[in-house]
C-alpha positions as CSV (number, residue, x, y, z in Angstrom):
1,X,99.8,129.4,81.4
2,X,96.6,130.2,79.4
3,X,98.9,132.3,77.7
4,X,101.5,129.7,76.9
5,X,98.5,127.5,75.7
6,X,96.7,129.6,73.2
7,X,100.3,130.4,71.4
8,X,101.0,126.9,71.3
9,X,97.3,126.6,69.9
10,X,98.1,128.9,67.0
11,X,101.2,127.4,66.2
12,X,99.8,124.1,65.7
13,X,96.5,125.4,63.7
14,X,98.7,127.4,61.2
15,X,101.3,124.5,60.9
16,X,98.4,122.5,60.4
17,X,96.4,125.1,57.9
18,X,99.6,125.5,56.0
19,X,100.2,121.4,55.9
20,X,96.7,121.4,53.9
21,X,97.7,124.1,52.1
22,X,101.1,122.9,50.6
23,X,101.2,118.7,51.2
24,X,101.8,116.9,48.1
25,X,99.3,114.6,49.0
26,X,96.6,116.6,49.2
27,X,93.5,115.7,46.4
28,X,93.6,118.0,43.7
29,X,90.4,119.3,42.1
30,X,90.3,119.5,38.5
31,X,93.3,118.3,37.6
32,X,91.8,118.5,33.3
33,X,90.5,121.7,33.5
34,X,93.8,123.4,32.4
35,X,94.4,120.9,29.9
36,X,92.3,121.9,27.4
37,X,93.0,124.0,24.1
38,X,90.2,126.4,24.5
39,X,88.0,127.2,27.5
40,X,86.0,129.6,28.1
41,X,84.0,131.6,31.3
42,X,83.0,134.8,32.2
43,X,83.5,137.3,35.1
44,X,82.3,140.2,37.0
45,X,84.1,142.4,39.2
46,X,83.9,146.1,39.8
47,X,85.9,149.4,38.6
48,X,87.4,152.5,39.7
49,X,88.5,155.1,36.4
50,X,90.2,158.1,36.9
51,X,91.8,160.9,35.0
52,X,95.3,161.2,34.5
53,X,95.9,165.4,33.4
54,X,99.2,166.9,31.7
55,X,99.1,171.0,31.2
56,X,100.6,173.5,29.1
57,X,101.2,175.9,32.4
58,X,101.7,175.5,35.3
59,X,98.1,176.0,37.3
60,X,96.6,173.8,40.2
61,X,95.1,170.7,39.4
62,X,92.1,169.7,38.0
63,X,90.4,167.2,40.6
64,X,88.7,163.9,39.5
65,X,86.8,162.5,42.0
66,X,86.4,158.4,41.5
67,X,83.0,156.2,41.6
68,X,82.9,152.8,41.8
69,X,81.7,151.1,38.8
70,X,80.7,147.9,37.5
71,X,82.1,145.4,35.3
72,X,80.7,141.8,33.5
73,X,82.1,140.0,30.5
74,X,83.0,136.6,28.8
75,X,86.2,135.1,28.9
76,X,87.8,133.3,25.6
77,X,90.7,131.0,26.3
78,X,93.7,129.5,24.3
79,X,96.1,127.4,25.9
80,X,99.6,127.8,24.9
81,X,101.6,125.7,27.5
82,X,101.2,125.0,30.9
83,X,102.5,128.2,32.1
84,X,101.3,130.3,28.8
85,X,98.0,131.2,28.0
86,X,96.6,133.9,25.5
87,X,93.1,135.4,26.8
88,X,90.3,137.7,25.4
89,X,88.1,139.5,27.7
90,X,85.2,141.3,25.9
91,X,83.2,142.9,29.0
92,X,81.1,146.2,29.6
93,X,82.3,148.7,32.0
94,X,80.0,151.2,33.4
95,X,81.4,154.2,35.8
96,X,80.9,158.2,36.7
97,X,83.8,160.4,37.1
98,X,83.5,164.2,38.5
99,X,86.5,166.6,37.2
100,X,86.3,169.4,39.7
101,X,88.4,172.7,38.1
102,X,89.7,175.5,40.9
103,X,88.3,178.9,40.6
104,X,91.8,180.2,39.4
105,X,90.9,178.7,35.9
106,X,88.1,181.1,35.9
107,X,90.2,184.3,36.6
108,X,88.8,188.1,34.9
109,X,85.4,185.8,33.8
110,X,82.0,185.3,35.3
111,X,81.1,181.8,36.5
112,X,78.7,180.6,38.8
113,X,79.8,176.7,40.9
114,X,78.2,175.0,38.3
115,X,80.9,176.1,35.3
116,X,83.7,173.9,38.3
117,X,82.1,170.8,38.3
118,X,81.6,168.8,35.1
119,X,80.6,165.1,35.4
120,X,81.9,162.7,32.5
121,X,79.7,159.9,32.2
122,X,81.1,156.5,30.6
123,X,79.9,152.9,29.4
124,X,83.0,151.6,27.6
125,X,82.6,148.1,25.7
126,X,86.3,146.9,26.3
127,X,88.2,144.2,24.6
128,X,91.9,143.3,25.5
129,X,93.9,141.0,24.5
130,X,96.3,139.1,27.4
131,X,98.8,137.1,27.7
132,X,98.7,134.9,31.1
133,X,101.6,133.8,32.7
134,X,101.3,130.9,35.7
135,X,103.1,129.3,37.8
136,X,103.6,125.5,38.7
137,X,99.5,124.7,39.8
138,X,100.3,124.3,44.0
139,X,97.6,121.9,44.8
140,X,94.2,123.5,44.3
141,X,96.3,127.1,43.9
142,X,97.8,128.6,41.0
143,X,99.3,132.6,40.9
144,X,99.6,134.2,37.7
145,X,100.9,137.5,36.1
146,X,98.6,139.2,33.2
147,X,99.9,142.0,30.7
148,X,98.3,142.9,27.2
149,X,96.6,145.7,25.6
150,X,93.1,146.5,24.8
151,X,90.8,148.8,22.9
152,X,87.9,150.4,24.2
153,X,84.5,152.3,23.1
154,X,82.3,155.2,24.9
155,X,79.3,154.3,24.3
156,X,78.3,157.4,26.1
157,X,80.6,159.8,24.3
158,X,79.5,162.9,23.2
159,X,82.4,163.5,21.2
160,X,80.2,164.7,18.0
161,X,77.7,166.5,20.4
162,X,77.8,170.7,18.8
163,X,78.2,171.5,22.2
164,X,81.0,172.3,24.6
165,X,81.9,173.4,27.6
166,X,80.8,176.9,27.0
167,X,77.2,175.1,26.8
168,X,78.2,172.4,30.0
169,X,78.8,169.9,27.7
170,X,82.5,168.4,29.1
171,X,83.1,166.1,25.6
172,X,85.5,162.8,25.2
173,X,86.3,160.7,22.4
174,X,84.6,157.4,21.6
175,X,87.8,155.3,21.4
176,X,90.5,154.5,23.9
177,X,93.8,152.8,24.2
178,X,95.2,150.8,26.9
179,X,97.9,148.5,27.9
180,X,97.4,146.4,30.9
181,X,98.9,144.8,33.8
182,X,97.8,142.7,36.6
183,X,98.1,139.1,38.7
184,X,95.7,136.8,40.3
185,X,95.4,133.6,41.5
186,X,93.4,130.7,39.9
187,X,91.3,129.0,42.8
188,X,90.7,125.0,41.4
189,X,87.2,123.9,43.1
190,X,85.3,120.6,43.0
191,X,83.0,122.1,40.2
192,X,85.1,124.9,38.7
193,X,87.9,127.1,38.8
194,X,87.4,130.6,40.7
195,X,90.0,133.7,40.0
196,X,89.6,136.7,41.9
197,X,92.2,139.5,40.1
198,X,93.1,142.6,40.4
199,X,94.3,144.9,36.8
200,X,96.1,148.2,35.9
201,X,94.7,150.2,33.1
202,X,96.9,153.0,31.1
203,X,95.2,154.9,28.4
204,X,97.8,155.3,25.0
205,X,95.8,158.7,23.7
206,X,94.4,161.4,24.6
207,X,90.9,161.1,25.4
208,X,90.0,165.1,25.8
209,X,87.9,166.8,22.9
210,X,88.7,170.6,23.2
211,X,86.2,173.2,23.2
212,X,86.0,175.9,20.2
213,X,87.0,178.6,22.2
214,X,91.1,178.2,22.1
215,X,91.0,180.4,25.3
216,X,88.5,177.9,27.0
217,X,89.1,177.8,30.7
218,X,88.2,174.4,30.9
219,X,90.2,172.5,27.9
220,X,93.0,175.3,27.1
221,X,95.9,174.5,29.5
222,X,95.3,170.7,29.1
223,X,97.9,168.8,27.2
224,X,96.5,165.6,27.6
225,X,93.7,164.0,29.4
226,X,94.7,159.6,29.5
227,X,91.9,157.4,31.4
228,X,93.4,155.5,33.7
229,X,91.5,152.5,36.4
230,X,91.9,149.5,38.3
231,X,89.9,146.5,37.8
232,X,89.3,143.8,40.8
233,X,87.9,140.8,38.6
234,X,85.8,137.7,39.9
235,X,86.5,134.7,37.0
236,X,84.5,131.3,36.8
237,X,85.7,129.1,34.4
């Protein structure tokens, strides 16, 4: 019986939770915030980059293990319709990757475990450009779709540094490529509107500088070396 009860309990509480959820009548917080031709906000969120590696030969793979990073930026606006908007998100993006290479990259040389581990610090400033597409505002709940591209610049890149790899200096460029893709859902408070989000990033070029030595263990079977992350956003407009 106490059985019978508490699934009859549930029942009624999500009926009723989903009834608050969806009813027509239920007030709407607001309701001009959309409206207007420009608005702007800002966000933070965090990040997690990785490396995405194409080779020349066939050899194991180089390893990139992922850190969390950080992210904050400011959000510009410009309402096209209700279901179109066209967005720029200037932010800095901080984050640590560690590229672990096998020992078989090392074969007939001398190495110590130092020469497999190189860390690549970055601090990109990273501007894209979206387009937002939402769907009919559902009370105080409106799910959207995000696409776009984006440049990007290392503000830690070495690229220029005289130094390689032969010296422990693992070198990338200083600017990136993306297109993006993503969905959220704008949350509509009583003092603002709150959009947590969640974004694919795919580097367009190559981001690898090679070493001098064409025979360097570390850059000489790579073909390409494309950033690419995930971004879980945090918006207050």
């Amino acid at each position: 019986m106490k059985r019978i009860v508490l699934v009859l309990t549930l029942i009624i509480a999500s009926q009723t939770a989903s009834a608050q959820l969806f009813s027509k009548d239920k007030i709407q917080n607001n309701q001009n915030v959309d409206k207007a031709k420009w608005s702007w906000g800002y966000f933070l969120g965090f990040n997690s980059y990785d490396f995405n590696f194409d080779y020349k030969r066939n050899r194991k793979d180089i390893q990139t293990k992922k850190n969390l990073g950080f992210n904050v930026g400011l959000i510009g606006n410009m309402r096209i319709n209700e279901h179109l908007d066209l967005r720029l998100e200037p932010g800095l993006f901080i984050t640590k990757r560690d590229v672990q290479y096998d020992e078989s990259y090392f074969n007939g040389m001398e190495f110590n475990d130092s020469d497999l581990l190189r860390e690549v610090n970055s601090t990109y400033i990273h501007v894209p450009l979206l387009l937002k597409i939402s769907t009919t505002r559902v009370n105080n709940i409106k799910p959207f779709i995000v696409g776009g591209f984006s440049a990007a610049i290392n503000l830690s890149s070495n690229q220029n540094n005289p130094d390689d790899n032969s010296n422990g200096q693992f070198r990338t460029k200083n600017s990136m490529f993306f297109y993006e893709i993503g969905g959220g859902i704008d949350i509509y408070l009583p003092w603002f509107k709150f959009t947590p989000s969640i974004r694919g990033v795919f580097a367009i070029n190559d981001e690898l500088v090679r070493d001098v030595d064409p025979n360097s263990p570390w850059t000489s079977n790579i073909e390409s070396m494309k950033t690419r992350g995930l971004f879980i956003n945090f918006t207050f407009q």
